[in-house]
N, C-alpha and C positions, 0 to 999 in steps of 0.2 A: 837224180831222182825226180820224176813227175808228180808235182804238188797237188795234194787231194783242195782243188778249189772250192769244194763244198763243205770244209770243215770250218765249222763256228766256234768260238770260245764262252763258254760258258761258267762265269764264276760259281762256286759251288752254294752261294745266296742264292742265286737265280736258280737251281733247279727244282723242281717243284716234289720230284719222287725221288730222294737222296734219301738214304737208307746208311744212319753213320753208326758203326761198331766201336766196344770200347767204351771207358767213363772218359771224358772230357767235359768243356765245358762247353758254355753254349754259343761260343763262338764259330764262325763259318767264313772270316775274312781276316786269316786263313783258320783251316780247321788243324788244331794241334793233337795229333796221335801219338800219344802217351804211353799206350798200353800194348804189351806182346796180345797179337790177335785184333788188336782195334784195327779200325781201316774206313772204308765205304764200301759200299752196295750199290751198284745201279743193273736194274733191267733195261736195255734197251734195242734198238732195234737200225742197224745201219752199219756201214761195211768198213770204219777206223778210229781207232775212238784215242788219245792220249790222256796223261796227267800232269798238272803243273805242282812241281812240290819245291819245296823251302827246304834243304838239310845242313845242317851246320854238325860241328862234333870236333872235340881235340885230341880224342884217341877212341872210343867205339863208333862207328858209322853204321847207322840204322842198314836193314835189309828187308825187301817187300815180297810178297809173293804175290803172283794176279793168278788166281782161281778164275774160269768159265765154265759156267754149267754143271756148277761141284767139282772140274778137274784143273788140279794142279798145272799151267800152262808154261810158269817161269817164274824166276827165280831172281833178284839180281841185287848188288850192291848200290847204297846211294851216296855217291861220291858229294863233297861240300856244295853249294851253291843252289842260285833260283833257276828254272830246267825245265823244259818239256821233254816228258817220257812215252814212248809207243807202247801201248798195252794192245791194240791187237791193228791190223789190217788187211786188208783184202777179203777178207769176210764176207758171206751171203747177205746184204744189204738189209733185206726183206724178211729175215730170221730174228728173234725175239733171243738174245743174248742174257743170263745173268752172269754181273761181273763183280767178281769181289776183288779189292787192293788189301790187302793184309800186310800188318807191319810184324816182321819177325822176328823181333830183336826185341827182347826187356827194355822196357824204365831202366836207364841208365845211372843207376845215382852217384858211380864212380866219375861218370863227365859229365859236370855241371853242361857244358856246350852242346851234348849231346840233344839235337830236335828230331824233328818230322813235322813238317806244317803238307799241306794241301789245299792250294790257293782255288784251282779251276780245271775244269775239261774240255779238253777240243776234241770236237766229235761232229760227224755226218750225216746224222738222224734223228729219231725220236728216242725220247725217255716214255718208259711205261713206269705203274704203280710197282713197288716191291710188296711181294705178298707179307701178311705179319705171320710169324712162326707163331709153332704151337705151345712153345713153354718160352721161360731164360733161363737162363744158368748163369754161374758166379761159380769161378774157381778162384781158389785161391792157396799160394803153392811156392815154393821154395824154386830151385833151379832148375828139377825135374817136371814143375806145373811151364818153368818159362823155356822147356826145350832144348836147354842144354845139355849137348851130347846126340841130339840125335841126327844132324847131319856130319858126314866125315867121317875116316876111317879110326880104330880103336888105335894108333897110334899117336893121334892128333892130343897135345897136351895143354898149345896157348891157350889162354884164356881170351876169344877174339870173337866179337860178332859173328863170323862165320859157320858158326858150330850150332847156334839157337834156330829151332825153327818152330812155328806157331802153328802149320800146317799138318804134320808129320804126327801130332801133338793128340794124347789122351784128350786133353779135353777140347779139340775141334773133334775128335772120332766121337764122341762120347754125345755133343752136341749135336751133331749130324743126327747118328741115331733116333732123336727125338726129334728131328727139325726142331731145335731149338736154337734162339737166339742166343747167344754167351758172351761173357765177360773173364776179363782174365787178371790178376791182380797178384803180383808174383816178383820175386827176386831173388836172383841167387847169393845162396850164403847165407843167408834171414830163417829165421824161425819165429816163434810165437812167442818166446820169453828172449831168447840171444842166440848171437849169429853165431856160426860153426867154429870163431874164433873167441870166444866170449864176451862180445860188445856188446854188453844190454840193452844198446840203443837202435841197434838194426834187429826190429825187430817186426813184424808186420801190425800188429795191433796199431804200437804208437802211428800210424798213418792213417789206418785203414779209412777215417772220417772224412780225408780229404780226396782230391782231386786225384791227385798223385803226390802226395806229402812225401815219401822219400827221396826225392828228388832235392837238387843244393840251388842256392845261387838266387841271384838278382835277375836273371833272365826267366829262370823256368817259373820265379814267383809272379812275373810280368806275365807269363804265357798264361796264369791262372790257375798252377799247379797245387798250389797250396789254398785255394778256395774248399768253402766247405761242399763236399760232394753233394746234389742233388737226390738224393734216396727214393723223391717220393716219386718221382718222373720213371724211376726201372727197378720196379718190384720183382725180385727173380722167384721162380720157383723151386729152384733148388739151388742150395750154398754147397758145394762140395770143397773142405779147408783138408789140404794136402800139407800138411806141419809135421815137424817134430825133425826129420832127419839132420837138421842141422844144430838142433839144441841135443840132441844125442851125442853128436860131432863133439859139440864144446865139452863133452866129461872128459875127453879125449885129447885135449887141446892145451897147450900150457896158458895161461891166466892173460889178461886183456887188459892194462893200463890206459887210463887218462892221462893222458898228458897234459891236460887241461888244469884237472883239479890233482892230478896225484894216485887217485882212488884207481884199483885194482879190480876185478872181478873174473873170478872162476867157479866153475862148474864142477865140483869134486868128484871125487869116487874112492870109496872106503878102501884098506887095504889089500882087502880080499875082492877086487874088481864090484863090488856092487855098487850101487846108487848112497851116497850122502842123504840121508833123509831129510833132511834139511834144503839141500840143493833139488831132491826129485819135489818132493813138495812144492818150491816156487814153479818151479814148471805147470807141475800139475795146476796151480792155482793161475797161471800164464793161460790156460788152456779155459778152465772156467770164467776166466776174466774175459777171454776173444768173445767163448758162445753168448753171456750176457751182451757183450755189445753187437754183437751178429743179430740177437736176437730181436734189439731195439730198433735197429736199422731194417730189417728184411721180416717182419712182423709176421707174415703166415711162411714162409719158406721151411722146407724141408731141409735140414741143416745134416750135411752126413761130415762125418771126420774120416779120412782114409789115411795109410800112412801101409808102407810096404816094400815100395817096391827098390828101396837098397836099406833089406834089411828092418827090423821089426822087433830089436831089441828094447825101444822103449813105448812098445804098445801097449804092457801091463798099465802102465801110467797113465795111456792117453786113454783109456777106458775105465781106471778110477775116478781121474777128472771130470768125463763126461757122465758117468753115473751120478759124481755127487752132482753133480749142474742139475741132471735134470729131477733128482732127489728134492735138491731146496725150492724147483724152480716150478716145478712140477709139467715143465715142455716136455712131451709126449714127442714132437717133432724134431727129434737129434739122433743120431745113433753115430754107430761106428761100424766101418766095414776096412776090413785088410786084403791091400793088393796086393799079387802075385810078384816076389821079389826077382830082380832081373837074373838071369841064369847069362855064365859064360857066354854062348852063344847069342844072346840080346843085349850084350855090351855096345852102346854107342861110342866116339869121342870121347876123350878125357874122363874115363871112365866112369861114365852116364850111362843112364837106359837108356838106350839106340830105338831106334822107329820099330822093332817087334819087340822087344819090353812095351811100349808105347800103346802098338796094342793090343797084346795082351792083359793090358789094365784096362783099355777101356773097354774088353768083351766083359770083362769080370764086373766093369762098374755098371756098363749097360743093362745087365741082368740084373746088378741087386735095385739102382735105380729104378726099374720097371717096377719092380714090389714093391719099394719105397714108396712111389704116384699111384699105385692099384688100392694099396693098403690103407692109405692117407688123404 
């Protein structure tokens, strides 16, 4: 292969129009992406451009998608070690490119090892400004917000990197729609009070403050995961919390031991299949405890609660909870909107909502969204 001699290496300090997606921190040497959906951004102008990335892992290995000019161009796995990767070449030189690196794969909290750093780019041209979008968004979302299920056939059961995609994904469609900027903040299994197996401790709240708080280990706390998130730097306009389906799960689920302390926890359900009122109660008050701190955190955002699309059985709940919040609180800016449940034929993977469940949700969010920003 003949070497493009005109390519220069550019640490991602040095660039000056670097456009980084995703809460992380405020580091760039290297840049640590954290988040399903995080990445960078650059506008540029010239005909090869690569990326130098850092990935470690001991059983999930991160996966990127490179977007140009809004279209999905590829796709691909990132094997262990430090690497120069080709995102595009031979390209019209003199053409003004935008280029997104998207990381597709969840916060890993199952591999401590699991990274993604982004040290630098080599490239043959100019950087231009990235334009600023016209809103942000903030999802925030169980396995269905982190795209599980929606690449691979309905036979597909592993649980493997391969199956998540942040692309494909409600809430980039949803984001697009608005040119808005977005954030994604999501884990499969987790709910708002306990995870689908009744672990009170995976639950998104307890993190939400930090960087990437459910994440384990002596390495990801070095990376600055567990730093307090910057709030004041990315005020979003709209919070969209996709919760519940996995605290549903857990009524469903036999009981969650410590093995630490001993102590047990389950999610009951009366004899006659209804809710323990006692157990929907802590939920509900799980629910009221998030928007109070949603609230502190994103001070003017329009805060919507969705919940739907497998299934809808504990919405009565999540709309007692958000009524009484905005009862005592008197936030006018919360509401609750229910998405379209996947039907047979929008089954993704491991039996997820597939890429038209996907979106189908986000037509239905796009719309009530629009009312939501017209109204408010």
């Amino acid at each position: 292969m003949k070497e493009n001699e005109k390519l220069k290496v550019y640490p991602l300090s040095d660039i000056e129009y670097l456009k980084i997606h995703g809460r992380t921190t405020k580091c760039l040497s290297p840049l640590t992406v954290f988040w399903t959906g995080g990445g960078i951004e650059l506008n540029v102008k010239g005909s090869e451009l690569w990326v130098e990335v850092e990935v470690d892992y001991d059983i999930y290995e991160p996966w990127i998608s490179v977007v140009i000019n809004s279209a999905p161009v590829s796709r691909q796995m990132l094997i262990s070690g430090r690497y120069w990767v080709c995102l595009f070449r031979g390209m019209s030189e003199g053409i003004v490119k935008n280029l997104r690196i998207i990381r597709d794969v969840q916060a890993m909290s199952a591999d401590p090892s699991c990274s993604l750093k982004i040290h630098a780019v080599k490239f043959d041209g100019e950087f231009l400004p990235v334009e600023e979008r016209l809103y942000k968004f903030e999802f925030i979302g169980d396995s269905i917000t982190s795209g599980e299920g929606i690449i691979g056939a309905k036979v597909e059961d592993d649980w493997i990197s391969m199956w998540f995609s942040a692309v494909y994904n409600y809430t980039a469609m949803t984001a697009a729609a608005f040119n808005a900027e977005y954030r994604v903040i999501s884990q499969s299994g987790w709910g708002v009070f306990t995870s689908w197996d009744n672990n009170p401790y995976c639950n998104i709240p307890k993190y939400y403050d930090k960087v990437c708080g459910l994440l384990n280990g002596e390495k990801n706390e070095a990376l600055g995961a567990f730093e307090e998130n910057d709030f004041e730097s990315w005020q979003p306009d709209v919070v969209v919390v996709n919760l519940g389906t996995n605290d549903m799960g857990a009524f469903n689920s036999p009981e969650w031991r410590d093995e630490a302390t001993g102590e047990s926890h389950k999610q009951r359900l009366n004899d006659d299949g209804t809710f323990n009122e006692e157990d929907i109660k802590a939920f509900e008050n799980a629910v009221e405890g998030f928007l109070v701190k949603l609230r502190k955190h994103n001070r003017t955002a329009n805060i919507v609660w969705v919940y739907g699309m497998l299934g809808s059985i504990i919405m009565p709940a999540i709309y007692r909870a958000v009524d009484n919040y905005k009862k005592n609180s008197g936030d006018i800016k919360v509401s609750v909107f229910q998405l379209p449940n996947t039907t047979d034929e929008a089954v993704g993977s491991r039996n997820h909502p597939g890429r038209l469940s996907h979106e189908r949700a986000a037509k239905e969010l796009i719309g009530y969204i629009k009312e939501v920003l017209v109204n408010r």
